[in-house]
C-alpha positions in Angstrom: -4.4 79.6 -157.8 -3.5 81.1 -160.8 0.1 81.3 -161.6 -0.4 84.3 -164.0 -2.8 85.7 -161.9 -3.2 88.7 -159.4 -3.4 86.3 -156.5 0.0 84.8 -156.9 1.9 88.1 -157.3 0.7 89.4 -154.3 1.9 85.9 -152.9 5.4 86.6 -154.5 5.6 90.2 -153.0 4.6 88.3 -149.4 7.2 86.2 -150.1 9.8 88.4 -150.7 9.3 90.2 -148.0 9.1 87.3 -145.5 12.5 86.0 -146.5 14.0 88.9 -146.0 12.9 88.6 -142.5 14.2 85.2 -142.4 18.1 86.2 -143.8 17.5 89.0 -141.4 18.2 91.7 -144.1 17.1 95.0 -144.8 19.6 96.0 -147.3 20.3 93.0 -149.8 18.0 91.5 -152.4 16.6 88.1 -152.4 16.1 86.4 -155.3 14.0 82.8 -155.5 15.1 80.5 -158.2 13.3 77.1 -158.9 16.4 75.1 -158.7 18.2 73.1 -156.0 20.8 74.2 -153.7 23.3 73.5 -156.3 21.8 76.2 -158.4 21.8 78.5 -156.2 25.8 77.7 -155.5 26.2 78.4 -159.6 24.0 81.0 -159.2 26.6 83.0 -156.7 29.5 81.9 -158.6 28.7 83.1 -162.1 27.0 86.1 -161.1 30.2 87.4 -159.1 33.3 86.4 -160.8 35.1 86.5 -164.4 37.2 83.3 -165.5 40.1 82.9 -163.4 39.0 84.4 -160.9 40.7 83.4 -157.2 38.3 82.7 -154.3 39.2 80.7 -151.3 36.8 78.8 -149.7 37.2 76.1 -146.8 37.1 72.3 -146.4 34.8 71.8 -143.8 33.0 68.7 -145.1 31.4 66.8 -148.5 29.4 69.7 -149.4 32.1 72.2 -148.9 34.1 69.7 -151.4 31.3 70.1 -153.8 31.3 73.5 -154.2 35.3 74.0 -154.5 34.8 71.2 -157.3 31.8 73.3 -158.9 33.9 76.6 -158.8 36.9 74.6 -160.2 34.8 73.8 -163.1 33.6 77.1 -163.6 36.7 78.1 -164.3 37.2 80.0 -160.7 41.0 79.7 -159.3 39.7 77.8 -156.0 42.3 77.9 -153.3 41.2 75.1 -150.5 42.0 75.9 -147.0 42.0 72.1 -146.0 40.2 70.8 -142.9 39.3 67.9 -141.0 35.9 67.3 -141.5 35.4 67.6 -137.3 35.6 71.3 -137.2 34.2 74.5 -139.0 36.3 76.8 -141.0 39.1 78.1 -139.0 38.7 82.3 -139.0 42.7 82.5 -138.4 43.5 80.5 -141.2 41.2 82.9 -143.5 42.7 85.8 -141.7 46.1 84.2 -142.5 45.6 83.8 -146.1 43.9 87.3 -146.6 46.7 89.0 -145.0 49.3 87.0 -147.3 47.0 88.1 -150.3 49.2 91.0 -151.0 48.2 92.0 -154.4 44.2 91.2 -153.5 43.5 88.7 -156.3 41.4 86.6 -153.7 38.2 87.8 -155.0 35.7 85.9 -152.3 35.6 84.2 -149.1 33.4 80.9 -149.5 32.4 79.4 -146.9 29.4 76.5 -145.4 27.2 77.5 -142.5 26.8 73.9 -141.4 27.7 71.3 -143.3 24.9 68.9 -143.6 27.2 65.8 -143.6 28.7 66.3 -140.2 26.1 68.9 -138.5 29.9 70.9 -138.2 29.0 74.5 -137.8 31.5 77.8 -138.8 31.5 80.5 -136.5 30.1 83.2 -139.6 30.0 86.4 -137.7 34.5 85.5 -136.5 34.9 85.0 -140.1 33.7 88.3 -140.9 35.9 90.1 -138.3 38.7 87.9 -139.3 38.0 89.6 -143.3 37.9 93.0 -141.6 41.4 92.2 -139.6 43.2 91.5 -142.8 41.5 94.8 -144.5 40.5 92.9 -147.3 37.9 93.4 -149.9 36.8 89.9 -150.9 33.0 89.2 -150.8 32.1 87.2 -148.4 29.8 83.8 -149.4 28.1 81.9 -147.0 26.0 78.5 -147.7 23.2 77.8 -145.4 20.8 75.2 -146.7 20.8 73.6 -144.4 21.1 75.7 -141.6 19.0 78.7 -142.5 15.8 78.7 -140.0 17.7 76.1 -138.3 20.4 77.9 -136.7 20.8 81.4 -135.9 21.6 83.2 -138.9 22.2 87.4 -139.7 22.9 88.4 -143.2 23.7 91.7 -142.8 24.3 92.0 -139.1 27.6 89.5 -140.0 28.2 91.5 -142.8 27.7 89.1 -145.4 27.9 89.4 -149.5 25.5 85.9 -150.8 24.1 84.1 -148.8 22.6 80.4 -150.5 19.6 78.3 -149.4 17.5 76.0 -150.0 13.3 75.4 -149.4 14.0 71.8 -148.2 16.1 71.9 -144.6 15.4 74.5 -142.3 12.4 76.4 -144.0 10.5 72.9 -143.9 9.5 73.0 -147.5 9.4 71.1 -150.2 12.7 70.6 -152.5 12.9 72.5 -155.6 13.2 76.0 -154.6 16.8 77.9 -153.9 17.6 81.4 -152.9 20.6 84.0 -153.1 20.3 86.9 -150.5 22.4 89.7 -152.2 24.3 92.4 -150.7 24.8 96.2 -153.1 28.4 95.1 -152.7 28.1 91.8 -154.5 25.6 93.4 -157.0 28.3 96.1 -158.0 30.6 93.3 -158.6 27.9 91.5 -160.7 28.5 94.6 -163.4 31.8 93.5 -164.2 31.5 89.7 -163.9 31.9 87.9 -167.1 31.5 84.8 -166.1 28.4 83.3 -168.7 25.3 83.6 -167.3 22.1 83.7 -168.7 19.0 81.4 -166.4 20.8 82.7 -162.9 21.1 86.4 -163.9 20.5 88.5 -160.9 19.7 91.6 -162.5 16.8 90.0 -164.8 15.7 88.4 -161.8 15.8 91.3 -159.4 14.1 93.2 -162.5 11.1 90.8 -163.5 10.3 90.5 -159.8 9.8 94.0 -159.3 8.1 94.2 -162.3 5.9 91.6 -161.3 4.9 93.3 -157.8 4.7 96.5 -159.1 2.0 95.5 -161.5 -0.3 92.7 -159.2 -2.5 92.1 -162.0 -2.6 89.5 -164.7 0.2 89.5 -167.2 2.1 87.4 -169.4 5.3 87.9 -166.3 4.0 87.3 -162.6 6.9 86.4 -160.9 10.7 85.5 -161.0 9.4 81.9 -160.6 7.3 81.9 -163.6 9.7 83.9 -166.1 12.3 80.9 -165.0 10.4 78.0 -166.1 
């Protein structure tokens, strides 16, 4: 198949729409980068926040770690709710810490699904009412590669901001593609982000894939995976 071709937009546009059904989403935009799962980590991060920024995010495991240490080196003020490595993020120590957040700087809640090192699984849809207890505005950032398809998952029943994947776990694919799942919410935020950003920009993204589907025909842009090569 063609990757420039008519045939492999309309696969794109397929696409699109089927993961949407898999995030279980009607309201957010999905956005497929060829990357790993650590892309699409950066890919939330930059797109959302400014230098400095404060998110708090939850020791639940190695992969957890690994994303407090990317978001560190970003430049992100990440506060780490430390945890055992038996159990999933605790929703009344988020609640806690939101509620103690009395001038809001806690821009986002970041948090992993399961984490792959343990199989330890955080109860997503209790850490969205523990957000809404404290009245607090963070986003909230879920990691799911390797739970999405795996376990049950509902982006915007659960009332979640990004959610990241991966093609390799759940989905049964080969490695090498990533995804973000985008609420409005977090794409208002993008507009004011400042973190540098240039190869995970949502908004180029989001614009050359619509683009793309609008046109199904051959042009020098087909799809959000070819403009990213």
């Amino acid at each position: 198949m063609d990757h420039r071709g008519p045939e492999f937009a309309a696969l794109g546009k397929s696409v699109l729409a089927g993961m949407r059904r898999v995030f279980q989403t009607t309201q957010s935009e999905v956005v497929i980068y060829p990357a790993s799962g650590t892309g699409a980590w950066e890919a939330a991060l930059v797109n959302a926040f400014s230098p400095g920024d404060r998110v708090l995010m939850a020791e639940t495991g190695h992969f957890a770690t690994l994303w407090q240490k990317m978001a560190t080196r970003l430049g992100l003020d990440a506060e780490f709710l430390p945890g055992d490595w038996r159990h999933g993020a605790d929703p009344a120590a988020i609640e806690k810490a939101l509620r103690a957040d009395a001038g809001k700087p806690i821009k986002a809640v970041c948090v992993v699904h399961n984490e792959t090192s343990t199989g330890v699984v955080s109860r997503i849809a209790e850490i969205r009412k523990a957000i809404d207890a404290a009245k607090h505005p963070a986003l909230f950032m879920v990691d799911t590669i390797s739970s999405l398809a795996s376990l049950d998952y509902r982006h915007d029943e659960w009332g979640v901001d990004v959610t990241v994947a991966g093609s390799q776990k759940g989905l049964m694919l080969p490695p090498g593609l990533s995804f973000n799942c985008v609420s409005k919410k977090a794409l208002a935020a993008s507009k004011s982000a400042r973190l540098p950003r240039s190869y995970w920009a949502w908004d180029e993204m989001i614009g050359n894939g619509r683009a793309a589907i609008s046109r199904i025909r051959p042009r020098p842009i087909c799809c959000t995976v070819c403009v990213k090569r």
